[in-house]
Backbone as CSV, one residue per row, in Angstrom:
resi,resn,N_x,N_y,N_z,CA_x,CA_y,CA_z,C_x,C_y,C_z
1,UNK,65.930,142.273,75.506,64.934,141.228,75.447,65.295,140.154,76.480
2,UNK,64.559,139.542,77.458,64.726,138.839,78.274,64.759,137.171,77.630
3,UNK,65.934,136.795,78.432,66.708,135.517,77.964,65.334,134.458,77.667
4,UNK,63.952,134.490,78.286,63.645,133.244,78.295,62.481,133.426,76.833
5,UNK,62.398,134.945,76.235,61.797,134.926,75.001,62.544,134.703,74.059
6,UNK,64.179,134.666,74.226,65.083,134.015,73.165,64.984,132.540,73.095
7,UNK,64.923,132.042,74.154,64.926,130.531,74.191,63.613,129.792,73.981
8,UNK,62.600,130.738,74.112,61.114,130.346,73.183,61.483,130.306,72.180
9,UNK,62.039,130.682,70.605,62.239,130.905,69.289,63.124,130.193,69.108
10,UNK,64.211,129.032,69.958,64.861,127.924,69.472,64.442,126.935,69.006
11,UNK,64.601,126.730,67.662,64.098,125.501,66.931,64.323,124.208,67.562
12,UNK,63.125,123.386,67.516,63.266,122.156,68.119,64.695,121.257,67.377
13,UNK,65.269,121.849,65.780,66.279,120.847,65.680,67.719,121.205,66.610
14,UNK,67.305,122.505,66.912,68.568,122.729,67.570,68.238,122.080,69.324
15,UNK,66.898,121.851,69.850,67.180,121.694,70.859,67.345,120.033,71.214
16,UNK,67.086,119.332,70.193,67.738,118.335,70.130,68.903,117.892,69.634
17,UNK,69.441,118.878,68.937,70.772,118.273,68.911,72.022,119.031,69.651
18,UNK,71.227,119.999,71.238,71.816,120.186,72.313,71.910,119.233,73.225
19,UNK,70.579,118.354,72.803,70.692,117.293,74.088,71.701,115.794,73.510
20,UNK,71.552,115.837,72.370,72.929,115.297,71.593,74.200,115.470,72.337
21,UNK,74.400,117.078,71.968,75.944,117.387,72.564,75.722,116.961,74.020
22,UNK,75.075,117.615,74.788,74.995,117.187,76.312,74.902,115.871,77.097
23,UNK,74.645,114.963,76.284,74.596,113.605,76.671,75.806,113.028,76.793
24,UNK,76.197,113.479,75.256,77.543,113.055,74.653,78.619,113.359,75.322
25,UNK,78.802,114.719,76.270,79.742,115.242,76.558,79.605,116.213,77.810
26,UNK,78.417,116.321,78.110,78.394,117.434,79.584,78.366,116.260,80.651
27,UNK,79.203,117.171,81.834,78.618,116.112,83.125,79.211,116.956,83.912
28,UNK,79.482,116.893,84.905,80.121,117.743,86.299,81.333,117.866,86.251
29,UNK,82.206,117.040,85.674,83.139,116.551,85.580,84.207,117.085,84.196
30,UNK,83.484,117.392,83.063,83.745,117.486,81.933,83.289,118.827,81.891
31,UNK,82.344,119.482,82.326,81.802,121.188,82.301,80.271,120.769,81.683
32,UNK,79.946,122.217,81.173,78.509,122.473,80.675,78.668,123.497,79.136
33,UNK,77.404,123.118,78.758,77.595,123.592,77.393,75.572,124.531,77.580
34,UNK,76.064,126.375,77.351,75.241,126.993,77.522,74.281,127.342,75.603
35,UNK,73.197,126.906,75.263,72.802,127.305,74.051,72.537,129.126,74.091
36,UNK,72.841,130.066,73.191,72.609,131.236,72.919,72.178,131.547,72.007
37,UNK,72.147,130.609,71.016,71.384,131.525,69.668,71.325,130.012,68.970
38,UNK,70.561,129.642,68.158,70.849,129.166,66.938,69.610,130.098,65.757
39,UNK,69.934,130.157,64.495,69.281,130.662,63.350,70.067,130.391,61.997
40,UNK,68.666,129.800,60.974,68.875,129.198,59.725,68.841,130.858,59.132
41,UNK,70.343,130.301,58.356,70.432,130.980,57.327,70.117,131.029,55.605
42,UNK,68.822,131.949,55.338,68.523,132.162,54.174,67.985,130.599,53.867
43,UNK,68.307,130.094,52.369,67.823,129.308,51.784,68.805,128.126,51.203
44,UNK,69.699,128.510,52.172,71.011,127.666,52.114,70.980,126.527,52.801
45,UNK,69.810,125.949,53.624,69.901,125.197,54.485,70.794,124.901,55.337
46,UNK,71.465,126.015,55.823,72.855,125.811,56.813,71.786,126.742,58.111
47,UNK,72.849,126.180,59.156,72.488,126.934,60.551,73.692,127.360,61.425
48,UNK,73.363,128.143,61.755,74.511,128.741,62.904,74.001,128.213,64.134
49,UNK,75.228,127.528,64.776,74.693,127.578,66.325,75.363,128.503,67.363
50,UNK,75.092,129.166,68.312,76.368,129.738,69.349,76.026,129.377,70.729
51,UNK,76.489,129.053,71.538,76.848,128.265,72.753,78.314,128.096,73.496
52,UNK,77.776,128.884,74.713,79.020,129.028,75.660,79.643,127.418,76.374
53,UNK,80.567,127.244,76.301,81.298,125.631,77.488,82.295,126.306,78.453
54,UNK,81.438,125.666,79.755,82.663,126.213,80.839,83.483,124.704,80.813
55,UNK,84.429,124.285,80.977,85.368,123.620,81.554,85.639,124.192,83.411
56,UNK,85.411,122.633,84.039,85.909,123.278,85.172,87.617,122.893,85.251
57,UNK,88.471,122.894,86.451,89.831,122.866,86.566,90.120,121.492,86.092
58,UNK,91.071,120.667,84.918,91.446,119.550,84.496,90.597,119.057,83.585
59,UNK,89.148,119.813,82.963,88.418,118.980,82.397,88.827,118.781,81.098
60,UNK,88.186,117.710,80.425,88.083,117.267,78.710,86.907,117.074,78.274
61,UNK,87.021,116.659,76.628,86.111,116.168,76.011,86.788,115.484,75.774
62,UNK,85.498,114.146,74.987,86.816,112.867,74.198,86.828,113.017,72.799
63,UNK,87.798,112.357,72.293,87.480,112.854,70.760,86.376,112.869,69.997
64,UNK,86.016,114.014,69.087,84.741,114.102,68.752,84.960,114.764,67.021
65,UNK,83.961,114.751,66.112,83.987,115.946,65.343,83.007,116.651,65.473
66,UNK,82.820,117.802,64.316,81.673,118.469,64.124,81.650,118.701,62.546
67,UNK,80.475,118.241,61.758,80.291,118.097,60.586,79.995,119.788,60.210
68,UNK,81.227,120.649,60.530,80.754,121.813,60.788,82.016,122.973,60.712
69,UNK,81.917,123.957,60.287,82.567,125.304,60.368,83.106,125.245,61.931
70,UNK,83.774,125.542,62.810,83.850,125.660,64.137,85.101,126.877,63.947
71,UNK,84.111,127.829,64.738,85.111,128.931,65.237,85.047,129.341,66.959
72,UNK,86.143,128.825,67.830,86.097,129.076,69.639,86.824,130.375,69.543
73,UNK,86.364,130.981,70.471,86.798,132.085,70.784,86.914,132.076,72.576
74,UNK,88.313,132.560,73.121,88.265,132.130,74.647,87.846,133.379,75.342
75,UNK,87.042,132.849,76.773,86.351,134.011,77.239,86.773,134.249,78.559
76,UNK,87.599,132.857,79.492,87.913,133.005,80.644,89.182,131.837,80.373
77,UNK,90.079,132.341,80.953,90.938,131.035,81.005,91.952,130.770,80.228
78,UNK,92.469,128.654,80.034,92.812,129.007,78.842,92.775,127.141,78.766
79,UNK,92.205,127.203,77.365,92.234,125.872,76.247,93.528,125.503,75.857
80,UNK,93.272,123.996,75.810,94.380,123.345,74.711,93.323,122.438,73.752
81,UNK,93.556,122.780,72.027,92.690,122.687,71.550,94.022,121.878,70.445
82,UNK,93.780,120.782,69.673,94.432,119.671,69.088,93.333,119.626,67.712
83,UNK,93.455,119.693,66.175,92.732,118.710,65.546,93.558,117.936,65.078
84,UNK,93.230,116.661,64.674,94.232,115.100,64.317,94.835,115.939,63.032
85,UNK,96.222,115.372,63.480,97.566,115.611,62.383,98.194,117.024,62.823
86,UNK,97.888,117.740,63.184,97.918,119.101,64.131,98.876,119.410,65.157
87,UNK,99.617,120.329,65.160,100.026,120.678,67.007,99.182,120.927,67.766
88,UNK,99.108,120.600,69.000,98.856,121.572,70.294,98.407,122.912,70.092
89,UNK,97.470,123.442,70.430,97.222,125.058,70.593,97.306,124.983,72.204
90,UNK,97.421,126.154,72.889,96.907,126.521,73.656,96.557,128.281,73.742
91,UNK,95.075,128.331,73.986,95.146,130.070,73.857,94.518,130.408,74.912
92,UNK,94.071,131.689,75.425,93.513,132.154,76.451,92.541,133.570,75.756
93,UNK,92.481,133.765,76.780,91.249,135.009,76.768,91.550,136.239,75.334
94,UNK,90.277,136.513,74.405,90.837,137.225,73.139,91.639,136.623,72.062
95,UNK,92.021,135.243,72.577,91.870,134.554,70.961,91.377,133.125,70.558
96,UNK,91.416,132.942,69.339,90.761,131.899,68.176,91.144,130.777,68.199
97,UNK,90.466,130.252,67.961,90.560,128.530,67.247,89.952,128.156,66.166
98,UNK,89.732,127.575,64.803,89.239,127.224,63.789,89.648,125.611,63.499
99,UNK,88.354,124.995,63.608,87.650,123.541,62.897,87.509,123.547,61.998
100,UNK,87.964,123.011,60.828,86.967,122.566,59.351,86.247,121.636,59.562
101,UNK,85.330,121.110,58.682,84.276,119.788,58.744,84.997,118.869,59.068
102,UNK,86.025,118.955,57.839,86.967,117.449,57.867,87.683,116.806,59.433
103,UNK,87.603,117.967,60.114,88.812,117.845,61.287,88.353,117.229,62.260
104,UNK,89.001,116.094,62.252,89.067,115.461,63.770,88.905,116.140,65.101
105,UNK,88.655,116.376,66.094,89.425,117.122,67.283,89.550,116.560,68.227
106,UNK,91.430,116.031,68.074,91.600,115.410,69.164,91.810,115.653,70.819
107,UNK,92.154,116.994,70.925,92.385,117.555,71.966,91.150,118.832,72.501
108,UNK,90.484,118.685,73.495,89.766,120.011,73.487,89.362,119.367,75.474
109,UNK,90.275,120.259,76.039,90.511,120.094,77.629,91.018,122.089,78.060
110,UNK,90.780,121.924,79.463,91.061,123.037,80.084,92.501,123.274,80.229
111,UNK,93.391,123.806,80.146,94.971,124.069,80.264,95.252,124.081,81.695
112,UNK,94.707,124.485,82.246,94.575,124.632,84.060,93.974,123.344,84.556
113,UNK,95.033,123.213,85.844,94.283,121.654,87.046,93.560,123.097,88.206
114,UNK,93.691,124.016,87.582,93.180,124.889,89.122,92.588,126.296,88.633
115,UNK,92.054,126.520,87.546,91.418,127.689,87.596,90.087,127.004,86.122
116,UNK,89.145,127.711,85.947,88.310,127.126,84.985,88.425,127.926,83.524
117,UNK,87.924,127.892,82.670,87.732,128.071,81.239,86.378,127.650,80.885
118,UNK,86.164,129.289,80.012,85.100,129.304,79.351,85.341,129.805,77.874
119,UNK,84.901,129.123,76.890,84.889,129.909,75.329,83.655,130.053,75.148
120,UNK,83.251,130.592,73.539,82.105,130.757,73.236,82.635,129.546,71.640
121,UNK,81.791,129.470,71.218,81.915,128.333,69.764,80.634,128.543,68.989
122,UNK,81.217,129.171,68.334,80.082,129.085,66.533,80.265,128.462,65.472
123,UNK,78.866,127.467,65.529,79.063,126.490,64.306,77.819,127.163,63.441
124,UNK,79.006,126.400,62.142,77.740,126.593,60.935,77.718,125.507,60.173
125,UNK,76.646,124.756,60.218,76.566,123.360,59.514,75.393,123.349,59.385
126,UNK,75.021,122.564,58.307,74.000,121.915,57.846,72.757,121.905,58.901
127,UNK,71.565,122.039,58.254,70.288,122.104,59.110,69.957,120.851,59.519
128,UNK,69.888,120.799,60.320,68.921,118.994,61.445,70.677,118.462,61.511
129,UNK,71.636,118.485,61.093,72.781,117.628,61.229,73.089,117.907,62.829
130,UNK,73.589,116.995,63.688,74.252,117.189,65.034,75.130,118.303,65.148
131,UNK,75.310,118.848,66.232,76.529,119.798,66.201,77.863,118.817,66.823
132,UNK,77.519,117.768,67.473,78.794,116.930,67.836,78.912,115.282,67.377
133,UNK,79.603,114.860,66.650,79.775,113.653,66.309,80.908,112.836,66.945
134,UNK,80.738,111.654,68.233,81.746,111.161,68.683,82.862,110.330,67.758
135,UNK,84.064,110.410,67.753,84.777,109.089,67.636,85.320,108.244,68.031
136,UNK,85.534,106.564,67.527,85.805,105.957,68.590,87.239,105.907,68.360
């Protein structure tokens, strides 16, 4: 099925609360965040979102949460991924990271000043809720 009849069937809450994350956190500088799927599940009022982030060489986010399940999975590269009270991760290509709601995340930058990183990240949270919440 061609990409642009998937992206017809994205719910307007998800495509605003892409431009949420993207405001919040994309720029040239920091990378890009690709939407791939979102879909409500059942009658649970929860939603899955999935969406690729490249990091280019040195990039970050600033601290943020997600009122949300978060599972990264790395696709190029390699992450250093922190939630508050936490060690350091760093992983690369073929493995995991896991967010709870509760979790802060203080660290989420590229491990490399010279090659880029890409994961994929599936959230499952609550319907109309943001997928990114800054902190100060």
């Amino acid at each position: 099925m061609p990409k642009t009849s998937t992206l017809s069937r994205v719910t307007v809450s998800f495509i605003v609360n892409l431009l949420f994350f993207q405001s919040a956190y994309a720029s040239t500088d920091d990378g890009f965040v690709v939407p791939l799927m979102s879909k409500v599940l059942g009658s649970d009022d929860k939603e899955v979102l999935v969406l690729t982030v490249s990091y280019p060489p040195g990039a970050a986010t600033p601290i943020h949460r997600h009122d949300a399940q978060v599972f990264v999975y790395v696709l190029e590269g390699t992450i250093t991924m922190q939630v508050e009270g936490g060690e350091p991760t760093t992983i690369g290509p073929g493995e995991m990271f896991y967010e709870s709601p509760a979790d802060i995340h203080a660290v989420s930058k590229n491990a490399s000043d010279t090659e880029p990183a890409k994961f994929l990240v599936f959230l499952i949270k609550n319907k109309g809720t943001p997928p990114v919440i800054p902190v100060q």
